[in-house]
LOVEXLO-545751 format. One line per 4 residues: number of its first residue (from 1); their letters; for each residue x, y, z of C-alpha. Coordinates in nm, 3 decimals. Example, Ala and Ser with C-alpha at 12.3 -4.5 7.8 and 13.67 -1.06 7.14 Angstrom:
<pts>
1) AS) 1.230/-0.450/0.780 ~ 1.367/-0.106/0.714
</pts>
This chain:
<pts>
1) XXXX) 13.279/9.662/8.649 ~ 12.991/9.494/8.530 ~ 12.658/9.369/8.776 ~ 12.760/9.059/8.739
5) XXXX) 13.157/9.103/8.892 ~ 13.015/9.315/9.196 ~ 12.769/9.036/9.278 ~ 13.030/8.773/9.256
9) XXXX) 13.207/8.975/9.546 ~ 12.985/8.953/9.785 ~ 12.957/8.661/9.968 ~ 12.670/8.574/10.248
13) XXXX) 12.671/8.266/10.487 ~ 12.359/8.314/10.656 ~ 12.138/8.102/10.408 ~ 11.821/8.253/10.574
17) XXXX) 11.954/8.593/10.426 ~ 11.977/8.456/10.091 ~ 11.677/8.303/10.043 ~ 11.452/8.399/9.794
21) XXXX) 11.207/8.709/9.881 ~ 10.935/8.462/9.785 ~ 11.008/8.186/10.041 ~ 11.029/8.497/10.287
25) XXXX) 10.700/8.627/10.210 ~ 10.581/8.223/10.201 ~ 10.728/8.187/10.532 ~ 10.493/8.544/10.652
29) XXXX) 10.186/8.425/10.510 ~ 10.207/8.104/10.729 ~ 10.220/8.335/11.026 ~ 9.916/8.531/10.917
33) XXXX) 9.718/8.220/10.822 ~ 9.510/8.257/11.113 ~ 9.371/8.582/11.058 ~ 9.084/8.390/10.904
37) XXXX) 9.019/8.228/11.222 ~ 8.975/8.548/11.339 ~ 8.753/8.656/11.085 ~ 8.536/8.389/11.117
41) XXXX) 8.545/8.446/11.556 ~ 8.450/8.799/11.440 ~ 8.141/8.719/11.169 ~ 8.050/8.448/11.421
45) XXXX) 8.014/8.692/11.716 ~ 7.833/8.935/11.471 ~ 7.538/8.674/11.335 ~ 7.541/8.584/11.757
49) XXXX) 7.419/8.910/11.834 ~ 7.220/8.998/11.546 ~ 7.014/8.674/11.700 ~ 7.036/8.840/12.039
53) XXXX) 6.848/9.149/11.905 ~ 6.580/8.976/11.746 ~ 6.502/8.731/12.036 ~ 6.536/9.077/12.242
57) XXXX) 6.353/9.271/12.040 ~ 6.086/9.009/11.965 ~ 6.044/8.939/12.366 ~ 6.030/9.301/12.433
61) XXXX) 5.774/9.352/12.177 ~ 5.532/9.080/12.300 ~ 5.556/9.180/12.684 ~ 5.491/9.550/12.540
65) XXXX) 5.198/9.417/12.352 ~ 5.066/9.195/12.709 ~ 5.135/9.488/12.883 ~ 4.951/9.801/12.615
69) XXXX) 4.592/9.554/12.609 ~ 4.613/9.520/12.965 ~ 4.593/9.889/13.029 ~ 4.338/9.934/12.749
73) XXXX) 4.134/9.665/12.941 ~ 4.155/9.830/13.260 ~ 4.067/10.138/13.088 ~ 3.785/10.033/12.905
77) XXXX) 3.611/9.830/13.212 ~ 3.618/10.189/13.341 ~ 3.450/10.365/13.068 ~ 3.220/10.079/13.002
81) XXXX) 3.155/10.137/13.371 ~ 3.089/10.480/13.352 ~ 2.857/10.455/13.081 ~ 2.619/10.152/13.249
85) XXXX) 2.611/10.366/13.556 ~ 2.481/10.668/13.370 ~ 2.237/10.461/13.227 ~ 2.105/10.286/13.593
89) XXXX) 2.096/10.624/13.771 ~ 1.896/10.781/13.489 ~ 1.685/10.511/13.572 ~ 1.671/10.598/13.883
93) XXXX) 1.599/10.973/13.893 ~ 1.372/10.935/13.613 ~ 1.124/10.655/13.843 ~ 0.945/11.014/13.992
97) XXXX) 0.781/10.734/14.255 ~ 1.111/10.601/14.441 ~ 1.166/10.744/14.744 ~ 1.486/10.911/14.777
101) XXXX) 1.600/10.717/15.051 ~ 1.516/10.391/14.832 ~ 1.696/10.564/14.528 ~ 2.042/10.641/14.781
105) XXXX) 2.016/10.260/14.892 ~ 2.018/10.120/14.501 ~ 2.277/10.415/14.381 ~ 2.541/10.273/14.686
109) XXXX) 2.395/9.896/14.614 ~ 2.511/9.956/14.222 ~ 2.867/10.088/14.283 ~ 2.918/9.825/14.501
113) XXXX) 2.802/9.571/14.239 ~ 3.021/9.783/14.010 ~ 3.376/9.707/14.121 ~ 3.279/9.344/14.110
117) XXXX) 3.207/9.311/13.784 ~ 3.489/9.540/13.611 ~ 3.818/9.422/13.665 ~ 4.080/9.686/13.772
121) XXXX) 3.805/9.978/13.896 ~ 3.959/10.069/14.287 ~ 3.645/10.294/14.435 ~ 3.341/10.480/14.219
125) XXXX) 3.237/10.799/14.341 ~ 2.888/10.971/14.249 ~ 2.781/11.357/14.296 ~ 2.423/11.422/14.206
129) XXXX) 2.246/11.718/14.113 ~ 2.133/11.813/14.500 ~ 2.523/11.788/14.621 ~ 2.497/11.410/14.781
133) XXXX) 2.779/11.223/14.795 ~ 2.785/10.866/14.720 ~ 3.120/10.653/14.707 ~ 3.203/10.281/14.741
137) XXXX) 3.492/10.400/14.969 ~ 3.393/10.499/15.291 ~ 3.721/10.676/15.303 ~ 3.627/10.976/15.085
141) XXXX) 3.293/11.011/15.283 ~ 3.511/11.200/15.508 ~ 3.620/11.464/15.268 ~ 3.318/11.466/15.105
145) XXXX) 3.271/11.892/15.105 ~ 3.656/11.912/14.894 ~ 3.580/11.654/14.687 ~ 3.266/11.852/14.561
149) XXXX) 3.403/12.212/14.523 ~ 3.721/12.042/14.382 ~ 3.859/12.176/14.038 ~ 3.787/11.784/13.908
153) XXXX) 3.433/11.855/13.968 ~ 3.386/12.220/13.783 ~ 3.602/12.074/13.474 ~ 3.382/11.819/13.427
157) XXXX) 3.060/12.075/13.348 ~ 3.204/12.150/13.043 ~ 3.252/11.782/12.901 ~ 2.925/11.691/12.786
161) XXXX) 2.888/11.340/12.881 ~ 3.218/11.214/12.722 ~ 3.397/10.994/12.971 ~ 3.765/11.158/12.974
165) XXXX) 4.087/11.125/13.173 ~ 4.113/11.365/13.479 ~ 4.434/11.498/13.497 ~ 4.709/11.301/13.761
169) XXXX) 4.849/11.581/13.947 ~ 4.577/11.732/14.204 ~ 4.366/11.439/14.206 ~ 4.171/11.459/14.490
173) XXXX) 4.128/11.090/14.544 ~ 4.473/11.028/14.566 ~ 4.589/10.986/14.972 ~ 4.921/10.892/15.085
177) XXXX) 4.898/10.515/15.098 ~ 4.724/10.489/14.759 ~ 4.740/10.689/14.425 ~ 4.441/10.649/14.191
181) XXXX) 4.399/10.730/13.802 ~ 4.077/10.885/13.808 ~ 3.808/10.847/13.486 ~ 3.550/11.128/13.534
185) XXXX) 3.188/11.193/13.351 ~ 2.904/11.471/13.392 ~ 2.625/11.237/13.415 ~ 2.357/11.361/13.194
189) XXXX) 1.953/11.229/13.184 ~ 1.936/11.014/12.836 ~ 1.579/11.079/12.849 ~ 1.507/11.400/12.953
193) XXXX) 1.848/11.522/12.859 ~ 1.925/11.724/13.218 ~ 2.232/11.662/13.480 ~ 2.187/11.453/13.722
197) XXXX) 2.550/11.465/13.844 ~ 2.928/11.368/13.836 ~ 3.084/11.035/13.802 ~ 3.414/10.918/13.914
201) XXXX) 3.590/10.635/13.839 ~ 3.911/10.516/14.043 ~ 4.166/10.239/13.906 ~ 4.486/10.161/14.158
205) XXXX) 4.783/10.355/13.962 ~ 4.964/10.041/14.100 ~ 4.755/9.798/13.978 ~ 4.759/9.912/13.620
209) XXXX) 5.127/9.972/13.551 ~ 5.243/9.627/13.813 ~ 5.465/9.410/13.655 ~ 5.647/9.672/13.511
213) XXXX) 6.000/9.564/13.572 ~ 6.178/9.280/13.575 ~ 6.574/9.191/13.662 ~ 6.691/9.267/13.279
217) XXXX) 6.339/9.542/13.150 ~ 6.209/9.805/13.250 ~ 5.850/9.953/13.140 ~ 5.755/10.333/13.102
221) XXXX) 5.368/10.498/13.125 ~ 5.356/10.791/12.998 ~ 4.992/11.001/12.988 ~ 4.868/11.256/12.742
225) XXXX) 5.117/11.541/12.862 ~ 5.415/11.297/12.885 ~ 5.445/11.266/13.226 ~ 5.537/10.935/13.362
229) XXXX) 5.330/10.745/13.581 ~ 5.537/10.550/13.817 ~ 5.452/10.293/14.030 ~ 5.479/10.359/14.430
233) XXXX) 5.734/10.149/14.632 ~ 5.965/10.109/14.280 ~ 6.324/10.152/14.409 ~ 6.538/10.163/14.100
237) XXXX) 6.775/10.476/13.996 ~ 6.662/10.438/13.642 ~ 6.288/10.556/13.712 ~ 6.458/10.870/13.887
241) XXXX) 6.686/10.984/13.602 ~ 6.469/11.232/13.491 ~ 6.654/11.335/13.175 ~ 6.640/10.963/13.061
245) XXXX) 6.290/10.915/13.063 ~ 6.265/11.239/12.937 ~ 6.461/11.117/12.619 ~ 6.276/10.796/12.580
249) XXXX) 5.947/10.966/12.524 ~ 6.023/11.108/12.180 ~ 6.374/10.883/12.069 ~ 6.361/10.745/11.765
253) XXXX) 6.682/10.471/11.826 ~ 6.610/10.122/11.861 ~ 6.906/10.130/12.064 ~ 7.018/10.302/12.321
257) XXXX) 7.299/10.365/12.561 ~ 7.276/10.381/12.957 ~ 7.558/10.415/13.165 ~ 7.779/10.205/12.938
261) XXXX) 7.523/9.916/12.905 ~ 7.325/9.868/12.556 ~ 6.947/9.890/12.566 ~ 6.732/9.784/12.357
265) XXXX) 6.368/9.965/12.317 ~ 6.022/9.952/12.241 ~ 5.738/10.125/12.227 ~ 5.357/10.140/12.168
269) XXXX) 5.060/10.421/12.216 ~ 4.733/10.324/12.366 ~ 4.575/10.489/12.059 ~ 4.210/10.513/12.265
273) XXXX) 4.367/10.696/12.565 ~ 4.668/10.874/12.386 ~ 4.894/10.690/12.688 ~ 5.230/10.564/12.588
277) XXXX) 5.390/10.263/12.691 ~ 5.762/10.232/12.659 ~ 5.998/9.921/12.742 ~ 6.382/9.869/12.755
281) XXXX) 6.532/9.556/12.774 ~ 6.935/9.531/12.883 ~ 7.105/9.368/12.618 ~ 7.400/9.279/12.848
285) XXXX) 7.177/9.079/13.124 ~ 6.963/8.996/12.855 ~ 7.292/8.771/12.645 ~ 7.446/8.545/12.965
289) XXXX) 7.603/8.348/12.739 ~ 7.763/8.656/12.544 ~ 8.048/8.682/12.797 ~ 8.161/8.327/12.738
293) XXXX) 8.186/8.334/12.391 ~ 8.330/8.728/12.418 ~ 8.609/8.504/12.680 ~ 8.663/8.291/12.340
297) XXXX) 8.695/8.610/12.126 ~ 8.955/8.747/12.373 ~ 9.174/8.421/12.432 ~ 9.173/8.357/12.022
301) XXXX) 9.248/8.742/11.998 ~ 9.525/8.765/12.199 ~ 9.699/8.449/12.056 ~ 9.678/8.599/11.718
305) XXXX) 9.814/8.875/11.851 ~ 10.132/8.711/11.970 ~ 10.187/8.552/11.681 ~ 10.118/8.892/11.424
309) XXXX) 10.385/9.082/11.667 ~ 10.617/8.760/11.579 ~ 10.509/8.828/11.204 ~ 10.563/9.169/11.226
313) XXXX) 10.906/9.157/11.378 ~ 11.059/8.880/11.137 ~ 10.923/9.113/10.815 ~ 11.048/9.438/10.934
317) XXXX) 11.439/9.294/11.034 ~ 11.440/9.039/10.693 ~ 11.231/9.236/10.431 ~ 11.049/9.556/10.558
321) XXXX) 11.387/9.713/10.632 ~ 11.616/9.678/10.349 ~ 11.309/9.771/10.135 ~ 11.326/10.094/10.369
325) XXXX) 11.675/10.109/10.310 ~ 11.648/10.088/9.947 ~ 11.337/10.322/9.966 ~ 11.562/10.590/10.124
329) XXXX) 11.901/10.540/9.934 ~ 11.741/10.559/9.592 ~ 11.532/10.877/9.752 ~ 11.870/11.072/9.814
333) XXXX) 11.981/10.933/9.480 ~ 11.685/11.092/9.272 ~ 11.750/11.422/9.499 ~ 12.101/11.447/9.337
337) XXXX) 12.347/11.274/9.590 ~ 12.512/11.034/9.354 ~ 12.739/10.893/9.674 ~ 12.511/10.697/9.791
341) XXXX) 12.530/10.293/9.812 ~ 12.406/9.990/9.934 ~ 12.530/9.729/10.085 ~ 12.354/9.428/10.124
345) XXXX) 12.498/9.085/10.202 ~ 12.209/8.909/10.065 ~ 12.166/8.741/9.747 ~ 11.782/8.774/9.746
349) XXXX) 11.599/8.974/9.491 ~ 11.650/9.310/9.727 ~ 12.062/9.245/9.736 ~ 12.068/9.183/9.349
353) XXXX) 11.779/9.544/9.288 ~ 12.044/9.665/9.558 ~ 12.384/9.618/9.375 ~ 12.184/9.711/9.030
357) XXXX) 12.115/10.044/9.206 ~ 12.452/10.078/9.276 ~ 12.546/9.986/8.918 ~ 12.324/10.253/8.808
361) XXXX) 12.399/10.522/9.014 ~ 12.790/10.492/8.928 ~ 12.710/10.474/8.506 ~ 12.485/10.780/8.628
365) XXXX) 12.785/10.960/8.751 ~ 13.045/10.916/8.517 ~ 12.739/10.998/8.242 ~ 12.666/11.340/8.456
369) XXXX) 12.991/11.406/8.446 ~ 13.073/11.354/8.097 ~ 12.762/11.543/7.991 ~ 12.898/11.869/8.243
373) XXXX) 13.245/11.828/8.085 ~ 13.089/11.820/7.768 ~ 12.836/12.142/7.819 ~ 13.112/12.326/7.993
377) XXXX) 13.360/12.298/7.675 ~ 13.091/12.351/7.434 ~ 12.964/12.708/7.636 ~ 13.349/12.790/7.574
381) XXXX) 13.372/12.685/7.264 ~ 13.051/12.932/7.168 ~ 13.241/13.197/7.395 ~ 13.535/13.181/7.161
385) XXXX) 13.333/13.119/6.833 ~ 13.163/13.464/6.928 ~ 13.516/13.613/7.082 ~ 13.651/13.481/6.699
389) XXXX) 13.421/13.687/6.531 ~ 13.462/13.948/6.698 ~ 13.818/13.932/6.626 ~ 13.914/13.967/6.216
393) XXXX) 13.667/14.206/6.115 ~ 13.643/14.393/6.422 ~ 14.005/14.467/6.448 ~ 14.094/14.504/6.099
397) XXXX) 13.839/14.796/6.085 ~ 13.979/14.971/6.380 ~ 14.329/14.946/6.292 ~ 14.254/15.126/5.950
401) XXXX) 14.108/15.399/6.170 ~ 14.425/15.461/6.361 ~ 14.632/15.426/6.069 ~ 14.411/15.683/5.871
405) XXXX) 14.411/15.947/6.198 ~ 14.788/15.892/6.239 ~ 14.785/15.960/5.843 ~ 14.580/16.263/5.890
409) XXXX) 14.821/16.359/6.191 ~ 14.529/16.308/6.459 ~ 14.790/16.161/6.712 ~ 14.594/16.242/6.963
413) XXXX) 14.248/16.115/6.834 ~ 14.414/15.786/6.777 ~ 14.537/15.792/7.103 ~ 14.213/15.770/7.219
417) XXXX) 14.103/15.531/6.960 ~ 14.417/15.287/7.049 ~ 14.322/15.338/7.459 ~ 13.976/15.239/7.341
421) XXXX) 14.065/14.920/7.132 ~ 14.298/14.819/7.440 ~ 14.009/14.863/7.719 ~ 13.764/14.653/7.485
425) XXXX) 13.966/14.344/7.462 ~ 14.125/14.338/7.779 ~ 13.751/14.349/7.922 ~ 13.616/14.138/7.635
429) XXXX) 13.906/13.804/7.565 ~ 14.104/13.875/7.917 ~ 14.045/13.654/8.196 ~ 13.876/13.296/8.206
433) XXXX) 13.586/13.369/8.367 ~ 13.261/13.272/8.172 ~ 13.044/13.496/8.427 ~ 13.119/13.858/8.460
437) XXXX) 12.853/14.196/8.622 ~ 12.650/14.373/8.457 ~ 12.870/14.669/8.531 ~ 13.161/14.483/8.335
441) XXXX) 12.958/14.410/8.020 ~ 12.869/14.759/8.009 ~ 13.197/14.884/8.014 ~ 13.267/14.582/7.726
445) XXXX) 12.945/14.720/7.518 ~ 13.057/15.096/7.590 ~ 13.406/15.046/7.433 ~ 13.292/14.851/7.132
449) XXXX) 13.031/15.119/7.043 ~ 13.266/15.432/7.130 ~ 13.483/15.240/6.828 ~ 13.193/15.203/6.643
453) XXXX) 13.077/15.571/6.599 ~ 13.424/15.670/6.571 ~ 13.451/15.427/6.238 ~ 13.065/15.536/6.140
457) XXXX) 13.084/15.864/6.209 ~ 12.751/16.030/6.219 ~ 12.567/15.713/6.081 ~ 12.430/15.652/6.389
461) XXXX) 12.442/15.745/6.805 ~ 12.426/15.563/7.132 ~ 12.239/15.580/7.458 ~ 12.289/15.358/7.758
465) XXXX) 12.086/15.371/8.079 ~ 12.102/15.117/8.307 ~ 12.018/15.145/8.658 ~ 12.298/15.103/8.886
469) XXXX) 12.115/14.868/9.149 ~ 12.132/14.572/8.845 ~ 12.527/14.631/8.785 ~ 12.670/14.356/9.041
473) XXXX) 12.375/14.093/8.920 ~ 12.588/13.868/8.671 ~ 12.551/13.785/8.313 ~ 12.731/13.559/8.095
477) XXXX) 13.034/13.675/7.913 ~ 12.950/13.881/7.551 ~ 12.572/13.887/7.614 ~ 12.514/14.212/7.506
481) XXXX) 12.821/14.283/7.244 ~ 12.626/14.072/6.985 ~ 12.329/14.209/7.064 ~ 12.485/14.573/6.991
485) XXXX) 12.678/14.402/6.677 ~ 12.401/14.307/6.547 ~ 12.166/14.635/6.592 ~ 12.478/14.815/6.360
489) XXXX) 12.474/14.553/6.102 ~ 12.150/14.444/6.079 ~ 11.962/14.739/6.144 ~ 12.141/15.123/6.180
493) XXXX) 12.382/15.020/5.921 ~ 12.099/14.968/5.653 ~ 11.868/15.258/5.743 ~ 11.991/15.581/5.484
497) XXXX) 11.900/15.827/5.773 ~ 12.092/15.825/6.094 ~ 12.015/15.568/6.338 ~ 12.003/15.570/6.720
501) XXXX) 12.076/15.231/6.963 ~ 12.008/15.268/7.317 ~ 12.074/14.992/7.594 ~ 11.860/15.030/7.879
505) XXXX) 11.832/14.843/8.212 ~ 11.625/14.790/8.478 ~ 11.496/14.557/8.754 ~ 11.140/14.387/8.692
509) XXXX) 10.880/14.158/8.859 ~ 10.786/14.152/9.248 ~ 10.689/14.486/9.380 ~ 10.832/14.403/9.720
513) XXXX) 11.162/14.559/9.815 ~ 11.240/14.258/10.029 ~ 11.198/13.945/9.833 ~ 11.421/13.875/9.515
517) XXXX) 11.264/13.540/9.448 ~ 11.024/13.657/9.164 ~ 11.265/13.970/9.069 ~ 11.469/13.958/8.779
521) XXXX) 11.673/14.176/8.572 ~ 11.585/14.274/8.191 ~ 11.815/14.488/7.946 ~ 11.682/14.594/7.634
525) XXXX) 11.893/14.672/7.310 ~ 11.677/14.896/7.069 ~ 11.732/15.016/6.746 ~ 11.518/15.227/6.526
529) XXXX) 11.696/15.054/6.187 ~ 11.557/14.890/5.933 ~ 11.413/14.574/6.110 ~ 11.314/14.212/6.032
533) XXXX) 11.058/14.042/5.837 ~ 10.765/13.834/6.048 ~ 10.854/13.507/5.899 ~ 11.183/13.592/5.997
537) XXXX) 11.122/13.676/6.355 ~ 10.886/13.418/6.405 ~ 11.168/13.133/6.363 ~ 11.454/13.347/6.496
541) XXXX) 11.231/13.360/6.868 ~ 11.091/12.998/6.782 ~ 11.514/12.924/6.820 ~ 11.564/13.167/7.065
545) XXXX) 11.293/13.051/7.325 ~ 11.345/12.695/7.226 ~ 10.959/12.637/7.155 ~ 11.024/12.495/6.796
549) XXXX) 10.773/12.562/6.517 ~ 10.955/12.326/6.313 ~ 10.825/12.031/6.174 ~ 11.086/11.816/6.364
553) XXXX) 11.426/11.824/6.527 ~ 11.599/11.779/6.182 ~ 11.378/12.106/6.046 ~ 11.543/12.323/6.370
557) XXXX) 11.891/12.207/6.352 ~ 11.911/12.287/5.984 ~ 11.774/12.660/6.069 ~ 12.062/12.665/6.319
561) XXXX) 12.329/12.560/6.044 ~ 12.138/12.798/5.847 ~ 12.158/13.108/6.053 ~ 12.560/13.029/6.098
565) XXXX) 12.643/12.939/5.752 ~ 12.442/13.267/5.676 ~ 12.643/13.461/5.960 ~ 12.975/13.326/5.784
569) XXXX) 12.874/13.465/5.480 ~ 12.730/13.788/5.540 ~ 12.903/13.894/5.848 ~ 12.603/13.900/6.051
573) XXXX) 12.562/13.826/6.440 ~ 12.216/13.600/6.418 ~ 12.455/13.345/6.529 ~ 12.572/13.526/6.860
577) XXXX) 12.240/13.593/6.931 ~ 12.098/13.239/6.928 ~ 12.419/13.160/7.113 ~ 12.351/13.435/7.359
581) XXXX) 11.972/13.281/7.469 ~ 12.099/12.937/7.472 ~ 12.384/13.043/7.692 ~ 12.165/13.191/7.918
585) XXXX) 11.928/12.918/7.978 ~ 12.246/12.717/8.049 ~ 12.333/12.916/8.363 ~ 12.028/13.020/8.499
589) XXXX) 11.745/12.855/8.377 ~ 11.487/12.792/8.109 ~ 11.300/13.057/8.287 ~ 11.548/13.333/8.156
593) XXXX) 11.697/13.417/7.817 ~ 11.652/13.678/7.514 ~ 11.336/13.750/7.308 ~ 11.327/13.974/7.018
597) XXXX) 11.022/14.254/6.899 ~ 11.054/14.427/6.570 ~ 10.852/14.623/6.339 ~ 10.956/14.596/5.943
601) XXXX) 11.150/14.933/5.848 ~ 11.062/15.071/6.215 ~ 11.351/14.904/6.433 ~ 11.402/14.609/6.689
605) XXXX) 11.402/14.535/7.007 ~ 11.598/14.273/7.206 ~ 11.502/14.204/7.564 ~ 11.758/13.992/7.796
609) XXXX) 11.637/13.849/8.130 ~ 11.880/13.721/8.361 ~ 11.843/13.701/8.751 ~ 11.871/13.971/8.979
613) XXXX) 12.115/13.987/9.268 ~ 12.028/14.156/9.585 ~ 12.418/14.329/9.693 ~ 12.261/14.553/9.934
617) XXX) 12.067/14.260/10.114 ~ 12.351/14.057/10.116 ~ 12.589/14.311/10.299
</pts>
């Protein structure tokens, strides 16, 4: 039955079914045709917030910048302070005709004057050389005596007249209602080059970092040793998360994430003061209008959504499926089941690849089968070809050895010679079977060569050891007769001293007792007779192992007619023993088979490898 005949048997109403595969993938792409609305929600949303960070990160940067000359403002109306002071009270203490209390008027009239003029200074405190204690706060009169044996007073001695940055913590002009950042100098006579004192300066901690936060930033001072400097009265979690603004001293991400919000930083060093400022700006507060269009995203999402699960459904039931179907059935068909068959209504191109499959796989069958028909007669056709030449020459031979011992009135040698003949071809042409053990081809081999030094006489002798774990692995039918025929006529029979043959076997491969996988079994037949020729051997294995070293297929099959025309002839066995390797490979494998080793006038060697069977494993 041809394509054509099984496609005009089936029949399909549904017109849907039988449409074209094109139309049906058409019909999809309609579905999906709004995937680039998607795309373009998506590269939309993407350029939105690529704007967002910019405009963040610009507005960030600029309060950052508003906020860092501030602070460097502040800080340098204090050390400009500190430096104009020095200069008036050297003044002062230099002028050897101003009374002292005329000098302690002008000294309290000039600090006063001081936090006038600089923006940002809170309170100026002066300690001169004689221990009196002049501040523009009348608050720290009152701890005058700590003040003066304070630690901020003794570090000073060894700054030379550098106005520096008194450490925060300890600061003795701090008090509970007001923290101060103190600037501190050892006053020093520019003239005459001796101390005169100490000079503090006080700026309101609040007053320089103010402003600091706002509903969507937050701003960070950190001094020298990376401590933050937080504002009083500041109630927000964020400046209490100490492992935060631990990280955001020394991060080097632009962006950041808190507590599942995106944050967006910045940061800048008061270069002058070694003080860092860092700012974060929430990127979520920061884009209102982000939610409506992320509303968009979502509605336009989910609609798509529908409709791909719509898409997805109608290609899975009209053409993901049978694709699967055919996918799976021509799987188990390439594995070897040959039953397998589809059966699609359709008329699309998947019914028609469908009922070519099945086409296919049915020609594929009846050709397996013909070609297994065809190797099975052809094995026992070489069986008999082998069995036949056994037969004439073979028999003739033996029978003139009984006649000649019944001549010579040896009844009872050919007795024995008779019983012999009987056991060889009852084991050798008896039976059907084209797989027999080990154990039975010995016994074949064992008669054949018994009748064979009996006819020979002392030309040559026999030796057979084979280990009995390999005699229940099988072995194809009159392996090793040829091999034996053709070690007498080829090589013993030729030799003018006496010969020797000896068939050994033995188990070889995997060491371990328990796995048979790699383990096979190898017989040898070995004769020390007259052996064969390199050239020779080199095309007999070329045959043997099927790895041609002929110039083409038409070279290889004339060797073969060669080697059996020559066999005809000459009464050889070359024929048997190509038959014997391809046999083998037949059964069992390319991996087994026969290989030959000889030496010119030293003897030859024929190994046999067929696989090994486990009987004590199996019981």
């Amino acid at each position: 039955m041809t394509i054509e005949d099984m496609e005009k048997l089936s029949t399909g109403k549904n017109r849907a079914r039988n449409m074209s595969i094109k139309y049906k993938i058409a019909f999809i792409t309609m579905l999906v045709a709004l995937i680039p609305m998607v795309v373009l929600t998506v590269l939309m949303l993407a350029f939105y917030n690529r704007a967002i960070m910019q405009r963040a990160d610009k507005q960030i940067e600029e309060n950052i910048r508003i906020m860092s000359d501030r602070l460097s403002s502040v800080l340098q109306n204090g050390e400009l302070c500190s430096n104009n002071l020095t200069i008036e009270f050297g003044n002062y203490y230099n002028d050897k005709s101003m009374r002292q209390v005329t000098r302690d008027s002008k000294i309290t009239s000039q600090l006063s004057q001081s936090l006038l003029i600089y923006n940002g200074i809170s309170s100026i405190v002066f300690i001169d050389k004689d221990g009196r204690f002049y501040s523009s706060d009348p608050y720290y009169l009152g701890d005058s005596i700590n003040i003066r044996y304070s630690d901020y007073v003794l570090g000073l001695s060894d700054q030379g007249g550098k106005t520096v940055m008194m450490p925060l913590e300890s600061n003795p002009f701090s008090r509970d209602d007001k923290e101060v950042i103190t600037m501190g100098k050892h006053v020093i006579n520019i003239v005459s080059g001796t101390h005169l004192g100490y000079l503090f300066i006080n700026m309101d901690k609040d007053y320089l970092i103010e402003s600091s936060q706002s509903e969507i930033s937050y701003y960070f001072l950190y001094d020298t040793d990376a401590r933050l400097i937080k504002q009083n009265g500041v109630i927000d979690p964020i400046y209490e998360d100490e492992s935060l603004i631990e990280s955001l001293f020394d991060t080097n991400d632009k962006l950041i994430k808190y507590k599942n919000e995106s944050y967006l930083l910045s940061r800048q060093v008061i270069t002058d003061y070694k003080w860092t400022l860092v700012g974060i700006t929430n990127l979520n507060k920061f884009n209102v209008t982000g939610r409506d269009l992320r509303f968009i995203i979502l509605t336009t999402s989910s609609f798509t959504a529908v409709l791909l699960i719509i898409s997805v459904w109608f290609s899975a039931n009209f053409v993901t499926k049978p694709l699967k179907i055919l996918h799976d059935g021509a799987q188990e068909i390439a594995e070897g089941d040959m039953s397998v068959r589809f059966r699609f209504r359709t008329k699309d191109e998947i019914g028609r690849l469908g009922r070519i499959f099945n086409y296919m796989t049915q020609r594929n069958l009846e050709l397996l089968q013909q070609v297994d028909d065809e190797a099975r007669k052809k094995r026992e056709y070489e069986l008999a070809l082998i069995q036949e030449q056994v037969k004439p020459h073979f028999l003739y031979n033996t029978l003139d050895i009984i006649i000649m011992l019944i001549e010579m009135n040896r009844a009872k040698e050919a007795s024995r010679v008779t019983h012999k003949l009987a056991n060889y071809y009852k084991n050798s042409l008896s039976g059907s079977e084209e797989i027999v053990t080990i154990e039975r081809e010995i016994q074949i081999i064992t008669d054949y060569l018994d009748l064979q030094t009996m006819r020979y006489g002392d030309k040559f002798s026999y030796e057979i050891d084979v280990d009995e774990n390999v005699f229940m692995s099988l072995i194809p039918k009159m392996t090793l007769q040829p091999l034996v025929e053709n070690a007498i006529y080829h090589g013993v029979k030729n030799k003018a001293s006496s010969g020797k043959i000896l068939v050994k076997g033995h188990v070889v491969g995997c060491n371990d007792q328990d796995s048979t996988s790699d383990r096979r079994v190898e017989l040898l037949v070995i004769d020390d007779g007259v052996g064969i020729g390199e050239d020779e051997l080199l095309r007999l294995n070329s045959l043997l192992s099927d790895e041609s070293v002929f110039d083409s297929e038409e070279d290889k099959k004339k060797e073969e007619a060669r080697i059996t025309e020559h066999d005809k002839i000459k009464g050889g066995s070359h024929f048997g023993l190509y038959s014997v390797a391809k046999r083998i490979r037949l059964y069992f494998g390319n991996e087994y088979g026969a290989e030959i080793e000889s030496i010119k006038d030293k003897g030859t060697t024929v190994r046999v490898y067929v696989p090994y069977s486990d009987v004590s494993n199996k019981s």
